[in-house]
C-alpha positions in Angstrom: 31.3 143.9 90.4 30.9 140.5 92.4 31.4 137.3 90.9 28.9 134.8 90.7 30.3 132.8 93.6 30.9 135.6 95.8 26.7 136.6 95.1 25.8 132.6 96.0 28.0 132.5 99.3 26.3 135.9 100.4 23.3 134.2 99.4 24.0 131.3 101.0 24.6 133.4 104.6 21.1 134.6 104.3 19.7 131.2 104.0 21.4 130.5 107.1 20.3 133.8 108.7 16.7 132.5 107.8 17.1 129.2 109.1 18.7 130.8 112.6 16.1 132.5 112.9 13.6 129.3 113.1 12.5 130.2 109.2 12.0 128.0 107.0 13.3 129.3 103.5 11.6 126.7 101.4 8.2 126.2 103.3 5.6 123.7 101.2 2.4 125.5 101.3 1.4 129.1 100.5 -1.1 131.5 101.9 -1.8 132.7 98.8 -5.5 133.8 97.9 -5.5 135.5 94.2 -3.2 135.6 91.9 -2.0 138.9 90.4 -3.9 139.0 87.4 -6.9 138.2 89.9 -5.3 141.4 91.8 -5.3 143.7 89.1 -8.5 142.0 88.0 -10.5 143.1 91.2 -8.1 145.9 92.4 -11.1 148.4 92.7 -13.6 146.1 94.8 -10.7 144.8 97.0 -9.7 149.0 97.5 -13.0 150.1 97.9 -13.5 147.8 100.1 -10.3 147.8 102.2 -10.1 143.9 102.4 -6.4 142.3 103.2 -5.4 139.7 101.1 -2.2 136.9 100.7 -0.3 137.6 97.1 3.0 136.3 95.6 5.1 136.1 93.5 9.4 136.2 92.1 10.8 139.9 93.3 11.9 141.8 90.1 13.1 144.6 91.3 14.0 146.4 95.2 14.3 150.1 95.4 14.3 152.3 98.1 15.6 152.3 101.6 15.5 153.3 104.9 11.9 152.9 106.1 9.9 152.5 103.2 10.6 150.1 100.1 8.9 149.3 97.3 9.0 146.2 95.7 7.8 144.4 92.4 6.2 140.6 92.2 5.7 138.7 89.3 3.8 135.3 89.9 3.7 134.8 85.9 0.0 135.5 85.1 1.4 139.3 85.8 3.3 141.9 87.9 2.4 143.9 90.6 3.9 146.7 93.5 4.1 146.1 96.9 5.4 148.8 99.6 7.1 147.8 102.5 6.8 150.9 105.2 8.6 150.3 108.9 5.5 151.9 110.9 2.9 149.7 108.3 4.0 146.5 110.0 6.2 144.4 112.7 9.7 146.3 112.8 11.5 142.6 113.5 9.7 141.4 110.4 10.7 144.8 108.3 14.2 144.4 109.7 14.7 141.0 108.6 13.5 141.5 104.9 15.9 144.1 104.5 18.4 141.6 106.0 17.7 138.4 104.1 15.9 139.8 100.6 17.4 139.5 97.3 15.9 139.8 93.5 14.6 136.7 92.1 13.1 135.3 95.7 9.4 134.0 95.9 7.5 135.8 98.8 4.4 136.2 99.9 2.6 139.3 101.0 -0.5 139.8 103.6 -1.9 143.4 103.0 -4.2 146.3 102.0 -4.6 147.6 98.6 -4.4 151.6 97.2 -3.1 153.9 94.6 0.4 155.5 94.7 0.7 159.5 94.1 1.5 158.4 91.0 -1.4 156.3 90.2 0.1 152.9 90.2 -2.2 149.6 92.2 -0.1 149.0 94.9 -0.6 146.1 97.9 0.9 148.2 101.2 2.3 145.0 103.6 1.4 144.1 106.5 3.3 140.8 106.8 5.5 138.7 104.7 6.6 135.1 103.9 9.3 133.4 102.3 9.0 130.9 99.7 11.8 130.3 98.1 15.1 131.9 98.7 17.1 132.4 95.5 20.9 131.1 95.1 21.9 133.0 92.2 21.4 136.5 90.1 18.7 136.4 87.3 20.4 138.1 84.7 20.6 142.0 84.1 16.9 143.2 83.7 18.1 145.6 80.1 20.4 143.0 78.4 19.5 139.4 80.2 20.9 136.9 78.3 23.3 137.8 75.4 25.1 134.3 74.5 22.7 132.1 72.2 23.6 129.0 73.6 23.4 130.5 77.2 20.1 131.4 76.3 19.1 128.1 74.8 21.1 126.1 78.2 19.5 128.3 80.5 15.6 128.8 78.4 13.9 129.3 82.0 16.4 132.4 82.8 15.7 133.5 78.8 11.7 133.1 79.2 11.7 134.8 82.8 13.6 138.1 81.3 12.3 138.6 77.8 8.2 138.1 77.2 8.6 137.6 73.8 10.2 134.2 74.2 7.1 133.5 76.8 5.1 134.8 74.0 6.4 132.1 71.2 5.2 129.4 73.6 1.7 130.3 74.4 1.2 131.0 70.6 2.8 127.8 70.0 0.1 126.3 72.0 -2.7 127.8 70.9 -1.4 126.4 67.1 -1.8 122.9 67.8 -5.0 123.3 70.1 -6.0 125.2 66.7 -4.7 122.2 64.3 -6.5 119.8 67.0 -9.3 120.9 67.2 -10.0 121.5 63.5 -9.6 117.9 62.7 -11.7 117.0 65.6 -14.9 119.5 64.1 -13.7 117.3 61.1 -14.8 114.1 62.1 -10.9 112.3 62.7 -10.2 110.3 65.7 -7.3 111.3 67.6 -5.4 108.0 68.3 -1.1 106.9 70.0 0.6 105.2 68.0 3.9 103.1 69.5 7.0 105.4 69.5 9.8 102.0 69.7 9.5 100.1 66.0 11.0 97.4 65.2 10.6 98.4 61.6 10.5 102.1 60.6 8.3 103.5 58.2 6.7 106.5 56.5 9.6 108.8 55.8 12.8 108.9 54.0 14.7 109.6 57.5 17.9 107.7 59.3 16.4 106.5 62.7 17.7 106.6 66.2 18.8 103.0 67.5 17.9 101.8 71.1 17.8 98.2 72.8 14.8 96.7 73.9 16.0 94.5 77.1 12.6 92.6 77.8 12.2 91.9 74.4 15.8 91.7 73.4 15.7 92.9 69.6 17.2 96.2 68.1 14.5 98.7 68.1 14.3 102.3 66.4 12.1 105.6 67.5 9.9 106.5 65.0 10.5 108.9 61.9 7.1 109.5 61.0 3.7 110.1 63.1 3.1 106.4 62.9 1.9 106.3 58.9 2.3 102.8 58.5 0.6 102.0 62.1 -2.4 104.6 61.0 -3.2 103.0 57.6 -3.4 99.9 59.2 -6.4 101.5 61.3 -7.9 102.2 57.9 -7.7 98.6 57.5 -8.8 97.8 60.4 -12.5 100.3 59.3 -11.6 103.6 61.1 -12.5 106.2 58.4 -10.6 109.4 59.7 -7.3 109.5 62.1 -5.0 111.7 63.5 -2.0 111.9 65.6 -0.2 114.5 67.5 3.1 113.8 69.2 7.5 113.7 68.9 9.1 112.1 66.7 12.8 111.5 66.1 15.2 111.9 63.3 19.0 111.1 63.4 19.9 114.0 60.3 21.8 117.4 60.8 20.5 120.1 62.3 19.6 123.5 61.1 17.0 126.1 60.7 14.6 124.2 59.6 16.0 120.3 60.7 15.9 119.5 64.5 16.0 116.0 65.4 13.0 115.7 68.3 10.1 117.4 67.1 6.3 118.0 67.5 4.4 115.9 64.0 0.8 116.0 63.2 -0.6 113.2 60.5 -3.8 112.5 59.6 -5.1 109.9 57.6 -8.4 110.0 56.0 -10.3 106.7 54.4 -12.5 107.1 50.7 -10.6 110.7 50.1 -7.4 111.2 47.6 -4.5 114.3 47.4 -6.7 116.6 45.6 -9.6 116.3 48.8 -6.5 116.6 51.2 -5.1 120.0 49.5 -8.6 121.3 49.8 -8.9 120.6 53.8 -5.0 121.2 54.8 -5.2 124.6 52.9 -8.7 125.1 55.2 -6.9 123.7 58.6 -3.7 126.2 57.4 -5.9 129.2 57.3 -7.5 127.9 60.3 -4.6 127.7 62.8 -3.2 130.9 61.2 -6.3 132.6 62.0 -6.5 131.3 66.2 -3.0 131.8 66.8 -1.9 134.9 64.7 -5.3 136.7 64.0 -4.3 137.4 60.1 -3.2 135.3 57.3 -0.8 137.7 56.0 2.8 137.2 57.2 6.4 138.0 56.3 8.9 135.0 56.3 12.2 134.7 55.2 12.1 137.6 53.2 9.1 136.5 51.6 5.1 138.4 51.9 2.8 135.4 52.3 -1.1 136.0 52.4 -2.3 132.5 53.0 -5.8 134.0 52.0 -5.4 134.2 48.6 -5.5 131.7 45.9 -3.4 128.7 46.4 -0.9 127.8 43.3 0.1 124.6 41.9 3.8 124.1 41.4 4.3 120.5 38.7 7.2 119.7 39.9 9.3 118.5 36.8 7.9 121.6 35.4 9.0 123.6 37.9 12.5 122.2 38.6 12.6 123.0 34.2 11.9 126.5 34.5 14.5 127.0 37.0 17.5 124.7 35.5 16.2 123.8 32.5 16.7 120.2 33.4 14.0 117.5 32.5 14.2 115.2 35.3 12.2 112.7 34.3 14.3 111.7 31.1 18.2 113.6 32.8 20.6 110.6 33.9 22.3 111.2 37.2 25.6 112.5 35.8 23.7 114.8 34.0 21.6 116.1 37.0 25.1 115.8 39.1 26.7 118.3 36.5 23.4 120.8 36.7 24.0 120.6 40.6 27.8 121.3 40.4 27.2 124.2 38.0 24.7 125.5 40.7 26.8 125.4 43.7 24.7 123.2 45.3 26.0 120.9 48.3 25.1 118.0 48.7 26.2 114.5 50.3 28.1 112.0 47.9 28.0 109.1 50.7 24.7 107.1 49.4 24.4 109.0 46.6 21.6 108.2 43.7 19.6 109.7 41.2 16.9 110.1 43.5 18.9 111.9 45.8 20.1 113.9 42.6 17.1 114.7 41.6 15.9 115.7 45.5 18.8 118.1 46.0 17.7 120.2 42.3 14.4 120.3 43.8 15.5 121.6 46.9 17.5 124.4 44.8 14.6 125.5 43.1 12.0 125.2 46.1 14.3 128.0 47.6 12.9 130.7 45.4 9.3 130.1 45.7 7.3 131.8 48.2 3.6 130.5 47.6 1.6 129.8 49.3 0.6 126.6 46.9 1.1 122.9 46.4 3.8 121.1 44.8 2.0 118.0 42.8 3.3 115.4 40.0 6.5 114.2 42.1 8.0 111.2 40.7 7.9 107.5 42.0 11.3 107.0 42.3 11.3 109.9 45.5 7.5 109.1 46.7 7.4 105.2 47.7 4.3 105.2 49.7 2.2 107.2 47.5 -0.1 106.2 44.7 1.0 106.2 41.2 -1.0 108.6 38.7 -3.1 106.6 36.7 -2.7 109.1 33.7 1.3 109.5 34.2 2.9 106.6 36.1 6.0 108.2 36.3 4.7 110.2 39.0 2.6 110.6 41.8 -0.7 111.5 43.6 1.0 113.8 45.9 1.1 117.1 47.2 3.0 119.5 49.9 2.3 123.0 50.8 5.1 125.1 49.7 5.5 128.8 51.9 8.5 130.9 51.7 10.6 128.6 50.3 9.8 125.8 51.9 7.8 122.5 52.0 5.8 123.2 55.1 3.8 119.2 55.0 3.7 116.6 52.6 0.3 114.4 51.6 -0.6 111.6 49.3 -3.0 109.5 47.8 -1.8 106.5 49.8 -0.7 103.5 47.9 -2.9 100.5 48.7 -1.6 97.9 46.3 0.1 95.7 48.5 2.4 93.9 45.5 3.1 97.7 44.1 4.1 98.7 47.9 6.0 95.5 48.2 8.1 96.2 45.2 8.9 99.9 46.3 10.4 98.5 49.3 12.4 96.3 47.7 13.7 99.3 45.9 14.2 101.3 48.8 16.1 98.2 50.5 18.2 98.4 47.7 19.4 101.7 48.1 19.6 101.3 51.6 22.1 98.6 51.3 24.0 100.6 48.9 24.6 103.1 51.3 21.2 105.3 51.7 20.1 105.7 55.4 17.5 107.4 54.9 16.2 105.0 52.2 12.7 102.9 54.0 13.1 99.4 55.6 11.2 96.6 53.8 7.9 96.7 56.3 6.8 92.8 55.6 4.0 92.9 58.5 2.4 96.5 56.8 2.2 94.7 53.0 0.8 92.0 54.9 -1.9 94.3 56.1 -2.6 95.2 53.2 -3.1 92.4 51.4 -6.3 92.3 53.8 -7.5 95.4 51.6 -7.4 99.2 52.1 -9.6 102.0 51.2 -8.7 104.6 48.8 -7.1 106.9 51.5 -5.2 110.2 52.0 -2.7 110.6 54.5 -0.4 114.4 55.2 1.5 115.4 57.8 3.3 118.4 59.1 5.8 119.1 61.8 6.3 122.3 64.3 8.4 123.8 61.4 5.0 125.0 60.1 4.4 127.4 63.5 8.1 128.5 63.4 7.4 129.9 60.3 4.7 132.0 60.8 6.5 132.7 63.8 9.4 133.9 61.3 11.6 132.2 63.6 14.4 128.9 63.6 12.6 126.0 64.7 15.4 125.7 67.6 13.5 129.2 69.0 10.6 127.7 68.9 11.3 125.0 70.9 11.0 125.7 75.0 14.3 123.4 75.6 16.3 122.5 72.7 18.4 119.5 72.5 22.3 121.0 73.6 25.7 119.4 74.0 26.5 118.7 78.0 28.5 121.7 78.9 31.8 121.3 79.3 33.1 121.1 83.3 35.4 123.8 84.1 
């Protein structure tokens, strides 16, 4: 078997062969007149009637010899044969494309249509073009890419061998087309929000750091889907917002945890958690529906039917039933000792109660499948949501939970500006005692909303949704995932 280089410099001889030969091997235009969907689309008109037109399309595959060779393009909207017959067409021109040919070059054909012996559309050349000569192998057609990273490096080779990969991104697509346009047929106005802050806000996250030369001040990409910016549009009398777009989280990476990601938040003026459950569980069902045709799937080991009732999940009550822990009156040595006794992992650098309390969750989370909300969660873990009047100790929030999983997270948004400013100087306590993902004090947002804003409810949800429905990693689900620079040999 030929290595790699030896396949490039006989490669490379036929691009010189081409250019001898007065041929340009990467020409700009293309005579290309229907694409091969269009082809297969109007194959029996374009038979019947024996018209001759320009295709193209990547070669997959070359058999046959001799005088007759057949040939199979794929232009990515589908595949299609050609036949290449000596007596059909120049001999120079036949002689040369057994001379300079290889799998995974662009061509273009000129010629008539028919139907093999074996019944298969075929376009029989009469002339030929080259449009891009290929360098290098695409990978074996039965086993393409085995190594996950090579796959990952090298997605384009991954999605041009397997459809299923191909597949992932068209549904993924269609998902947030689905999300958008149910919020649009929902009255909210899609709206950009800056990605460079100089103060970050709406999520317990650890930021990336940039410069800002022009302006020269320490600025951060945004964790969230610009909350604190969209609330201030609620201020400012827009009733119902949304935004769709990356945003950026300096954490660990894993199945569910990438750090550039696709967010959706909406924000909606005069409505509180319990109207938000009731639309996001509609919008849910929705985008299930447009991109997967059912509401019944299988994820992590878990049977979801999104159509059936929804659950609610308290969740002191729920973290109870699994540890028998109340964390509302535990201490943090106490919930330390539960976690300990559980196995669970967690990080002691910033270490707090509310991180305690956050990682117990997270244990019991794991064995739910749902689909349902969690509600009730405390203050000390929820500092931009509204306090329940009936039980301060917790909150007016809620976050779809699906196969073990919080798949968004919602809130009646806090409005009082002193209450707000007081849970930022909590979480600006914590951060200076060693909590990164703790929130910055934002000093220009409480100012905003000492102006006055509505009763509103604000939720968002990341890509993690889609991947899974998809019943996939998020990193799969993402056309080119963030990867180390290889290493130079």
């Amino acid at each position: 078997m030929s290595s790699i280089d030896e396949i490039r410099d006989a490669r490379l001889k036929k691009l010189e062969l081409l250019k001898e030969k007065g041929i340009n091997p990467y020409p700009a235009d293309s005579k290309r007149q229907l694409s091969l969907k269009e082809t297969i689309e109007s194959f029996e008109s374009l038979e019947k009637n024996g018209e001759i037109k320009w295709v193209s399309g990547r070669i997959m595959s070359l058999r046959g010899q001799g005088a007759i060779i057949f040939v199979t393009l794929n232009d990515g909207t589908a595949s299609f044969q050609a036949l290449f017959k000596k007596d059909s067409m120049d001999v120079e021109k036949f002689n040369l494309f057994g001379e300079v040919i290889d799998i995974g070059d662009f061509i273009e054909v000129e010629g008539k249509f028919f139907v093999t012996k074996r019944g298969e559309k075929t376009v029989e050349v009469l002339n030929w073009r080259m449009l891009s000569k290929s360098l290098r192998p695409l990978p074996e057609k039965w086993h393409g890419l085995q190594d996950p990273e090579e796959r990952f490096r090298k997605r384009y080779l991954d999605m041009l061998m397997n459809g299923e990969i191909r597949d992932i991104f068209e549904k993924k697509a269609k998902f947030w087309d689905a999300i958008r346009n149910f919020l649009k047929k929902n009255g909210f106005l899609e709206v950009e929000t800056p990605v460079l802050e100089i103060t970050t806000g709406g999520a317990d996250a650890k930021p990336f750091a940039t410069y800002h030369n022009a302006l020269d001040v320490d600025v951060y990409l945004r964790i969230s889907m610009g909350e604190l910016w969209q609330k201030q549009l609620m201020v400012g009398g827009i009733p119902k917002t949304f935004e769709i777009g990356r945003q950026f989280r300096n954490e660990g990476m894993d199945a569910e945890h990438l750090q550039d990601y696709t967010q959706m938040e909406f924000y909606w003026a005069y409505a509180n958690y319990k109207d938000g459950m009731k639309l996001v569980e509609e919008m849910y069902k929705y985008a299930a529906e447009e991109t997967f045709g059912t509401l019944q799937f299988k994820i992590r080991g878990f049977d979801v039917d999104l159509g059936k009732e929804w659950e609610i999940y308290d969740y002191a009550e729920t973290i109870k039933k699994f540890t028998n822990v109340n964390i509302l009156e535990a201490t943090e040595k106490e919930i330390k000792d539960k976690l300990d006794e559980l196995k669970v992992k967690y990080d002691m650098e910033g270490f707090n109660i509310t991180r305690a309390i956050d990682n117990l969750w997270k244990y019991c989370r794991k064995q739910i499948g749902g689909p349902g909300f969690l509600i009730n969660v405390p203050v000390a873990i929820s500092p931009l949501a509204k306090r329940d009047e009936k039980n301060p100790q917790v909150t007016e929030r809620f976050q779809p939970i699906i196969a073990g999983s919080e798949l968004g997270n919602g809130y009646s948004e806090l409005n009082d500006p002193i209450d707000q400013d007081e849970r930022f100087k909590g979480q600006q306590k914590l951060r200076e005692g060693g909590d990164e993902e703790a929130q910055m004090h934002a000093h220009d947002f409480v100012e905003a909303l000492e102006y006055g804003m509505p009763p509103t409810c604000g939720f968002g949800m990341s890509e993690r949704v889609f991947s899974f429905l998809m019943d996939k990693p998020m990193r799969e689900c993402q056309i080119f995932p963030l990867m180390k620079p290889k290493k130079e040999e």
